[in-house]
N, C-alpha and C positions, 0 to 999 in steps of 0.2 A: 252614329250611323246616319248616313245622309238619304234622301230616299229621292229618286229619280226619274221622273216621265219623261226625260230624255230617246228619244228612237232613232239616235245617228247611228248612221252609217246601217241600219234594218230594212229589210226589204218586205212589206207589207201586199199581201193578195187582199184584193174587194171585190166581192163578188155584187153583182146589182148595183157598180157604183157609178151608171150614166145618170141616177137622178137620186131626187128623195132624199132617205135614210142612208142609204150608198154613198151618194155623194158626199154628204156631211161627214160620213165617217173618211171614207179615202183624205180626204181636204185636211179635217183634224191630222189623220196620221202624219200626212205629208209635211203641216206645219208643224209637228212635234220632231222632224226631222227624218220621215222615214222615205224611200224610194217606194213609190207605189206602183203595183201592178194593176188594172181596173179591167175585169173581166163586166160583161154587160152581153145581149143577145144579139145586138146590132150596134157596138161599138165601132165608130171608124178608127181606123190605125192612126189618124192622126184629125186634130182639129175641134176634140170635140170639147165641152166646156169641162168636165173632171179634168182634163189634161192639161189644161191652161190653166188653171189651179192649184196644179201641184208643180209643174214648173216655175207659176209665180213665185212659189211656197222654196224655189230654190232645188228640187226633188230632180231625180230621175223618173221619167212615166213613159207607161208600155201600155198597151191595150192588146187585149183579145176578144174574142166576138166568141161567145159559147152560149146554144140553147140549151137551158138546162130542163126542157122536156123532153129533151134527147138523152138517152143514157150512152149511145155513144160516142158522141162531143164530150159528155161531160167525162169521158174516161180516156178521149183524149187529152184534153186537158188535162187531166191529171198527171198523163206521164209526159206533158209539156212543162209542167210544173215542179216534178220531179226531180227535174235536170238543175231545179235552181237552189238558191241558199235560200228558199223563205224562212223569216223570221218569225211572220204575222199572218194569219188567216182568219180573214173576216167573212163568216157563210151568211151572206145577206140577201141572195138572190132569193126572191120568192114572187107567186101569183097567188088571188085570192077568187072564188069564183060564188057568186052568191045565187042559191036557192033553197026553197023551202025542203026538208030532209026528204020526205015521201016522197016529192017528185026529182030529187036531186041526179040528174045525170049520173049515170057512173062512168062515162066517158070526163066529167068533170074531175069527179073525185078521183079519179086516178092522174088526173094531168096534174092537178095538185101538189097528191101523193108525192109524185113524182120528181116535181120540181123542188118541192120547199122541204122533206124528208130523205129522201133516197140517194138525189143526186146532191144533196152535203154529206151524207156520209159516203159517198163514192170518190169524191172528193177529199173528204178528210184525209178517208185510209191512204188516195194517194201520197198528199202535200206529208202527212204528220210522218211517213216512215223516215222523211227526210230530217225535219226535229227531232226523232227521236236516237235516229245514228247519232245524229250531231249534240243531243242531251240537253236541247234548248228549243222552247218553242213557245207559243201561244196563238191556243184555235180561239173565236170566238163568235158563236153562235146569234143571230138575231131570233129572238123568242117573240111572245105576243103576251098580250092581258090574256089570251087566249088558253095560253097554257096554262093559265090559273080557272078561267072560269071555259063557259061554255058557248057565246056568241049567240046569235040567232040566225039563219039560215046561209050560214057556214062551217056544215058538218066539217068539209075535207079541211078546209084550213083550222081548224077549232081540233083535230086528231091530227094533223103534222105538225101543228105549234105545241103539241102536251108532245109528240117524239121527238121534239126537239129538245124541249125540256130531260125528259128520259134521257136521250143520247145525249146531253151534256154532262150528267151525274157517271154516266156508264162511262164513257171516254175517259174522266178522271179521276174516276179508280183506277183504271188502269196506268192512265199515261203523268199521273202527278209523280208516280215516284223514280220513272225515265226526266223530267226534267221538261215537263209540258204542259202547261196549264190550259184547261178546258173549261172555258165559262160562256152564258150566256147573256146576252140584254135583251130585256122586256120592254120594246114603248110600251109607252102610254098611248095615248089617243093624239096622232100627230097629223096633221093636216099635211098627205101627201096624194096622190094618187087611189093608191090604195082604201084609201077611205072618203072618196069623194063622193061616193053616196048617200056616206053619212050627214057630209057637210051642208049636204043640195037637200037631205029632210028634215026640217024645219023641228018636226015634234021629235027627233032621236037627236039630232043635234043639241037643242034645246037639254033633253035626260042626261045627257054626256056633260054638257059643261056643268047643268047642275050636280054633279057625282064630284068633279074635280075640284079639291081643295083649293090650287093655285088658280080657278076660274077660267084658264084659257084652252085651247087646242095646243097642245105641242108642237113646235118646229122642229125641221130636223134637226137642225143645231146644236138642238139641247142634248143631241145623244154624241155628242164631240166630247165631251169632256169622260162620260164611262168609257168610252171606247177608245181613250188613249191611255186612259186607268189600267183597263184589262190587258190591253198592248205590250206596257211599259216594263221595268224592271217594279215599277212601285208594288206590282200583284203578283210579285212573286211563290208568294203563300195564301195565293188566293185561287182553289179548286173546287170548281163545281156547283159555280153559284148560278142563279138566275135574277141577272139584277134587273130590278125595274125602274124605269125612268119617265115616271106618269101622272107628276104632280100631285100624287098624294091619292091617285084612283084606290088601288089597293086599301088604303089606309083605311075608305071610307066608311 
């Protein structure tokens, strides 16, 4: 039996792929041979650096501009996407919004919610009815350390990233024995955007890299190689996991 990360001739969705962990991941796909689709909130239809990327990479690329703290963008989208053969759905879009729980906006925590919970599975239910006629697919969620532990003064993202987790186990029960596998990936602590907060304080910084086996910040890079894993034909009997890619944080 030969085993295969091969993604010719696949047509792969990325959601949040104008930077970051997005990016990396779209670019991986692209160079394992897939057509990428890169949805982003202010993606231009052409010119922008994902697209030059995976055209390098030899790819077909398409872009769409979708807010996903709209729910309904995000449900057009969906039946924009409906129409197509996706192969690969990568739910990567998210925002993170930091404060302390007591005085936590819940204008916050709901835009959260919203974005990095509600609208992937608005989304999913779209994209996957179409793998599932067709009896072939692979969603793949981006998770957090978050869904393992608890954060500090990121209630709403620390409860979307644990239902992210949840809606990854729930989706494949159901959808492994249609011909769809549902997994997630967990960074680690990866020096993007997202965590630039952490980078700029000095004393958490510091606690972070001391917790990490491998001693560094993660790149997004490093999440290219899981994310053409869970892609490929190679994870075929692979449902419902949440894999983490965090230099060893977990372990510690």
């Amino acid at each position: 039996m030969s085993v295969s990360f091969s993604l010719e001739g696949r047509l792969s969705v990325v959601t949040g792929a104008s930077r970051g962990i997005g990016f990396a991941m779209a670019k991986a796909l692209a160079e394992a041979g897939s057509d990428v689709i890169a949805v982003s909130a202010s993606i231009p239809a052409s010119g922008s650096a994902i697209g030059d990327a995976v055209e390098a990479a030899g790819r077909r690329f398409e872009a769409i501009a979708c807010n996903f703290a709209d729910p309904a963008a995000v449900d057009e989208l969906g039946r924009t996407l409906a129409g197509r053969p996706v192969d690969v759905l990568v739910n990567n879009a998210g925002t993170i919004e930091r404060a302390p729980a007591v005085t936590h906006p819940l204008e916050l925590w709901d835009r959260v919610l919203t974005v990095n919970l509600s609208s992937q599975f608005r989304l999913t239910q779209a994209v996957a009815a179409g793998m599932i006629e067709r009896g072939r697919g692979k969603v793949i969620f981006t998770a957090s350390m978050l869904s393992f532990q608890g954060g500090v003064n990121v209630p709403g993202y620390t409860a979307a990233k644990s239902g992210v987790a949840g809606l990854t186990k729930a989706l494949a029960n159901e959808w492994a024995p249609l011909g769809v596998n549902v997994n997630a990936i967990a960074p680690g602590y990866i020096a993007t955007d997202n965590t630039q907060a952490l980078q700029d304080d000095p004393v958490r910084s510091r606690s972070i890299l001391d917790r990490i086996p491998a001693g560094r910040w993660g790149e997004a890079d490093d999440l290219a190689g899981a994310t053409v894993f869970l892609a490929s034909p190679a994870s075929d009997y692979v449902d419902g996991i949440i894999l983490p890619v965090d230099g060893g944080w977990l372990g510690r």
